[in-house]
C-alpha positions as CSV (number, residue, x, y, z in Angstrom):
1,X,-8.8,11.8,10.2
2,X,-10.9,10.0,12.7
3,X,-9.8,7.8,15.2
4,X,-11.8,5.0,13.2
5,X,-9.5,5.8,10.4
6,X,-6.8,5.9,12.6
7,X,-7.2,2.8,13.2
8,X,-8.0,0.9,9.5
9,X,-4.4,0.6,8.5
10,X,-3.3,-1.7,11.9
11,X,-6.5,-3.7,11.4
12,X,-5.7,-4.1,7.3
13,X,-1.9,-5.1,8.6
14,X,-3.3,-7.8,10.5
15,X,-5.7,-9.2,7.9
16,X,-2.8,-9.2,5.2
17,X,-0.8,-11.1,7.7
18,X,-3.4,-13.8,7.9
19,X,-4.1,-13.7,4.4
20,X,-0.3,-14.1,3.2
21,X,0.2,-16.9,6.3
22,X,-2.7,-19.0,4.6
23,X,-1.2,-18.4,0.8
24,X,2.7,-19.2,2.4
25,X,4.1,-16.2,1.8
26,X,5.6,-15.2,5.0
27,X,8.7,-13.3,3.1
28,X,6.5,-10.7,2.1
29,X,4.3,-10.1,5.2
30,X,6.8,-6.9,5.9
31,X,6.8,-5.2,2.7
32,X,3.1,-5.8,2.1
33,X,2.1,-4.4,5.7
34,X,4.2,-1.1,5.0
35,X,3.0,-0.9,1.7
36,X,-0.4,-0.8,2.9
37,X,0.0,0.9,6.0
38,X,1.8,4.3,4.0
39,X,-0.9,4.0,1.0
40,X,-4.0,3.7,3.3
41,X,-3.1,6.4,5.7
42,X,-2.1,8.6,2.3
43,X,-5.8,7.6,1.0
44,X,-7.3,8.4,4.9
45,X,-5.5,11.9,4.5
46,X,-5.3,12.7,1.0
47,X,-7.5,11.1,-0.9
48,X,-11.1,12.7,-1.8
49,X,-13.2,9.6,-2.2
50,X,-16.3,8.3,-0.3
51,X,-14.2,5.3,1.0
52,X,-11.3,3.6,0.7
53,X,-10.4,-0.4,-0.4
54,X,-8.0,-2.5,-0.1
55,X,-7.2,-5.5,-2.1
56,X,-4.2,-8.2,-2.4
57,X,-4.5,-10.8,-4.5
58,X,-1.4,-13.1,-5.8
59,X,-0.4,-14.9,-9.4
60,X,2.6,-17.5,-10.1
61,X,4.9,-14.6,-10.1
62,X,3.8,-11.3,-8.6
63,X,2.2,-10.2,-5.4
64,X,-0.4,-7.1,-6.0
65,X,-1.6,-4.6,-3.5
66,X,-4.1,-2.2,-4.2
67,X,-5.6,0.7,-2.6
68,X,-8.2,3.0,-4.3
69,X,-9.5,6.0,-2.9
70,X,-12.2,6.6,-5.6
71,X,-10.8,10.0,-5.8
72,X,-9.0,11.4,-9.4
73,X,-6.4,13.4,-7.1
74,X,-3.2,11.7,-7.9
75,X,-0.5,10.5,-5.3
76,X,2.1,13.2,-5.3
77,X,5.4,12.6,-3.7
78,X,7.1,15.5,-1.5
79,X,10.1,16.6,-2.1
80,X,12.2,14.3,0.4
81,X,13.1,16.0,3.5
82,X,15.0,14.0,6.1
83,X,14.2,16.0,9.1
84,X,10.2,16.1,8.5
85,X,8.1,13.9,10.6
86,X,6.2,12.9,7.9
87,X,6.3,12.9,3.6
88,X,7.9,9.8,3.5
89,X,5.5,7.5,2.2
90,X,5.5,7.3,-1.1
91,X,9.4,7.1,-1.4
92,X,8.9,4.4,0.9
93,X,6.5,2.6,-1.3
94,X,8.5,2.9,-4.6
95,X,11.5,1.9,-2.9
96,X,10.2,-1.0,-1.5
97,X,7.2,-2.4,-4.6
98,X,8.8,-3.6,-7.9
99,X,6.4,-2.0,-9.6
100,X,4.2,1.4,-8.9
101,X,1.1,2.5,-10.8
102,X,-1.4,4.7,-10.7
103,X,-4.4,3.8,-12.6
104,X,-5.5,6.1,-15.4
105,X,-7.9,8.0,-13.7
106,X,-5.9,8.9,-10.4
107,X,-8.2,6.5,-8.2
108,X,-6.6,3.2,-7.5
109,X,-2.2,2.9,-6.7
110,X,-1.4,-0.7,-7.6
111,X,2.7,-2.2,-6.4
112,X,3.7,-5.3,-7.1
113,X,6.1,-7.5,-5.2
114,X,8.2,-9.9,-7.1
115,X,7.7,-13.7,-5.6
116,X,10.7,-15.6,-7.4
117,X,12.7,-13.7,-5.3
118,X,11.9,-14.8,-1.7
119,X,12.9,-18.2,-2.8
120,X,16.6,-17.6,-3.0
């Protein structure tokens, strides 16, 4: 990985920070910056596509985050392993999203957030 990709996920934290300020949904500034940050550098690493996007976009009840990597190689979890440095990710994303998908043809991972329940 490049140090430009290195880079990508800290810059794509702070734009999702600005964009959920402006839409008022501080609650889920945390989840939605490790959420990107684990499926961007996965994408950076893994992923066999010519580049990478990012998109977050919001509806009355759900908060969506997608990455897509343009390549048909499907996310695959490690086994968990404590003691690694690294392998993580992915448990860290399903644990945190409501929701995981991988779209049909292995390019895009889409997680949703529930909104309803930072209001409690």
């Amino acid at each position: 990985m490049s140090d430009t990709d290195r880079r990508r996920p800290q810059q794509f934290r702070r734009l999702s920070c600005a964009l959920l300020t402006s839409w008022d949904l501080l609650p889920h500034i945390a989840n939605v910056e490790l959420l990107i940050t684990e499926l961007l550098t996965n994408a950076l690493q893994h992923g066999e596509g010519p580049e990478v996007d990012v998109m977050i976009s919001a509806d009355d009840d759900y908060l969506h985050v997608f990455v897509r990597d343009g390549s048909p190689r499907t996310p695959d979890p490690r086994p968990l392993d404590m003691e690694a440095e690294n392998g993580r990710g992915l448990h860290l994303v399903t644990a945190i999203a409501d929701e995981v998908e991988v779209s049909k043809d292995g390019t895009t991972v889409h997680c949703t957030l529930a909104l309803q329940d930072s209001a409690a």
